[in-house]
N, C-alpha and C positions, 0 to 999 in steps of 0.2 A: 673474320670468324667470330671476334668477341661481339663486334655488330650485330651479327645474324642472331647469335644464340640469345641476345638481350631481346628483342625483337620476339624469337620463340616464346623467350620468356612472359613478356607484358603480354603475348597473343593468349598463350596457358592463363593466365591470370584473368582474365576480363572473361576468356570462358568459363572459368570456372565460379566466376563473380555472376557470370549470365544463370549459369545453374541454380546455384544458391537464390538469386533474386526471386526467376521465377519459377524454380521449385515444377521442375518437368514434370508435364502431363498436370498439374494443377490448374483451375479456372476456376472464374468468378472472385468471390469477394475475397477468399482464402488465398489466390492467386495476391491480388490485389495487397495485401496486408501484407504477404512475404516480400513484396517488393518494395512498399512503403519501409518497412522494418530494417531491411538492408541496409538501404538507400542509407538510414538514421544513422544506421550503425557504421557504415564506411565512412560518411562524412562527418563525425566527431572529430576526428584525428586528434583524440583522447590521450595524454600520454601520461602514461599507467606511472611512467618510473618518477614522476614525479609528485604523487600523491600516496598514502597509507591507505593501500588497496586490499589489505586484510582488512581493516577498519571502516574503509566505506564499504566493503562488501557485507559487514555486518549490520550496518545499519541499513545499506538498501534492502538486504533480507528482510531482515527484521519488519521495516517500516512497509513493505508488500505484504508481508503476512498479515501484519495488523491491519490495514487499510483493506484487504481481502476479508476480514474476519470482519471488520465494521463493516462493510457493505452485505456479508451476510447474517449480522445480526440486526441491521432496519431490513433487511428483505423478510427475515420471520417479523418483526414488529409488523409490518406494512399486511403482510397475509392474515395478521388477526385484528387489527384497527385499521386499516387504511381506508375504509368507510365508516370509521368515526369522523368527530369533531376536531380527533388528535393527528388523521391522517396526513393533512396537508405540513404541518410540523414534522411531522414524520419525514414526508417526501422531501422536503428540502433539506434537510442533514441526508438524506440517504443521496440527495443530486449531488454534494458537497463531495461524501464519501466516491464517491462513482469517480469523479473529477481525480481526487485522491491519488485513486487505483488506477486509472487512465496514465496522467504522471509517473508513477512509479511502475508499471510497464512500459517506460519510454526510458527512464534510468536503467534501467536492469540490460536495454539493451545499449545503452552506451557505454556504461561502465561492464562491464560483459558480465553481471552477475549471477548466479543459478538461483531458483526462485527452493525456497522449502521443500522439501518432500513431504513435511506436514501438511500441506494447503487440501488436502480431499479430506483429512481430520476437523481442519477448522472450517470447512466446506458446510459440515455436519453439524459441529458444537456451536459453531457462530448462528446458522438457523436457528439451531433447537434452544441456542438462549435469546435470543429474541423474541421467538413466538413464547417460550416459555414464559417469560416474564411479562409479556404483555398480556396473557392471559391472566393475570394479577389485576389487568385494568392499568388504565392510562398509567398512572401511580409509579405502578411497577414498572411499568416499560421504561417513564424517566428515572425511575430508579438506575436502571440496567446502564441507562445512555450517561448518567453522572459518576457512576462507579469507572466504566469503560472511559470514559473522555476526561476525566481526572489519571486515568494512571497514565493513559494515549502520551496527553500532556505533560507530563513531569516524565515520560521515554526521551521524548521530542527535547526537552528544555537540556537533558543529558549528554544526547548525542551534538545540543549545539555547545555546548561548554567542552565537549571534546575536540569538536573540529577548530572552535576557536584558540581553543589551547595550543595548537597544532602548529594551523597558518591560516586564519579567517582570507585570505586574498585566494588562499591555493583553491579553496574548496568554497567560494564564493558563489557558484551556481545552487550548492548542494547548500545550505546554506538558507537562501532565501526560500525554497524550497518548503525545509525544514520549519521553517520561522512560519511559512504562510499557514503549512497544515498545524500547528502549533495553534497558532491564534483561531483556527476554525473549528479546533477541535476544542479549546476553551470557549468558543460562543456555544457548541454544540450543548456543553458543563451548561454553562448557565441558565440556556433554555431547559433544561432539564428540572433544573433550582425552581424556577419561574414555575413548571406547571405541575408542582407540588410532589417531585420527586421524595422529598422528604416524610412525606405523612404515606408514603407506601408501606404495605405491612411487613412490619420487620425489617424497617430497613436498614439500620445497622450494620444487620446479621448479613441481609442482600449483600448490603456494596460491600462489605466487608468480603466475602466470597466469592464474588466476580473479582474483584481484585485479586485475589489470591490467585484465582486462575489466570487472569492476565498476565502476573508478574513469569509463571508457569510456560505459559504461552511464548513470552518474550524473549525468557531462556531459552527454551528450546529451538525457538528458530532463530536466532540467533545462529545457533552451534549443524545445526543438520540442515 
């Protein structure tokens, strides 16, 4: 009897794993992705009890929002200079970002994180301060991307001084991770340097207020 009932059991489960996967009556590419997504998420065999899953839950948050927010504030850059001379700079930090956000909807589903309930806010502010700023002219738009890619980075440098503090070996995927958008987001800073972010008007006052809102940003997805 305990045979049979085990056996019911593993049958219940791989069906209810078939559902999930391919998400009844779905097709095409939507079909597709739910079953890719699964797939990720079943074969992690992740185990929760041994890592500070309040702690990476914040930071996977956290660093999907942001990585969400950067890719929608080169998409407003991109919509008002992408047929400049600045456009192709442009496009390769916004390919970078993409990358980013690709990763970090791959985390979120292994480590089973829920993403902001901010993200249709930054959806909106991450555009409108990009096109915003780039309507300043080149200048301004690296202003935005060195304000933004300086605080990005000094998040990033935090969250690894945390997890190292912890157990650098536990959290050793999450980690290099961290490290790689880390350094991408500091070459992002510097091209920014390079093509005269600094002689934008008022820039001070700029990065100085972008930051502010970043640091804003941070907090709050973070915590909701």
């Amino acid at each position: 009897m305990a045979e049979a009932a085990a056996a019911l059991a593993r049958k219940g489960l791989r069906a209810h794993c078939r559902r999930l996967c391919c998400g009844e009556g779905s097709r095409g590419r939507w079909g597709f992705q739910s079953i890719h997504s699964f797939y990720r998420f079943c074969s992690t065999g992740m185990a929760f009890e041994s890592i500070n899953k309040p702690v990476v839950d914040r930071i996977i948050r956290v660093d999907h929002a942001g990585e969400y927010g950067a890719n929608r504030i080169y998409a407003g850059q991109m919509a008002v200079l992408g047929r400049t001379s600045v456009g192709p700079v442009i496009r390769h930090m916004w390919d970078q970002e993409k990358e980013h956000l690709k990763k970090l909807n791959e985390l979120m589903i292994s480590y089973r994180v829920r993403p902001t309930i901010l993200l249709p806010f930054w959806n909106i502010t991450g555009f409108v301060l990009g096109a915003g700023t780039a309507l300043l002219g080149k200048k301004g738009a690296m202003a935005c991307t060195v304000a933004v890619e300086e605080s990005i980075s000094h998040h990033y440098n935090n969250q690894i001084r945390t997890l190292m503090e912890d157990d650098p070996e536990k959290y050793k995927e999450l980690l290099q991770v961290i490290k790689k958008f880390r350094d991408e987001e500091l070459e992002h800073h510097d091209i920014g340097l390079e093509h005269d972010a600094e002689l934008a008007p008022a820039y001070s006052v700029l990065k100085n207020a972008i930051q502010i809102g970043c640091k804003a940003a941070i907090f709050l997805s973070e915590r909701i």
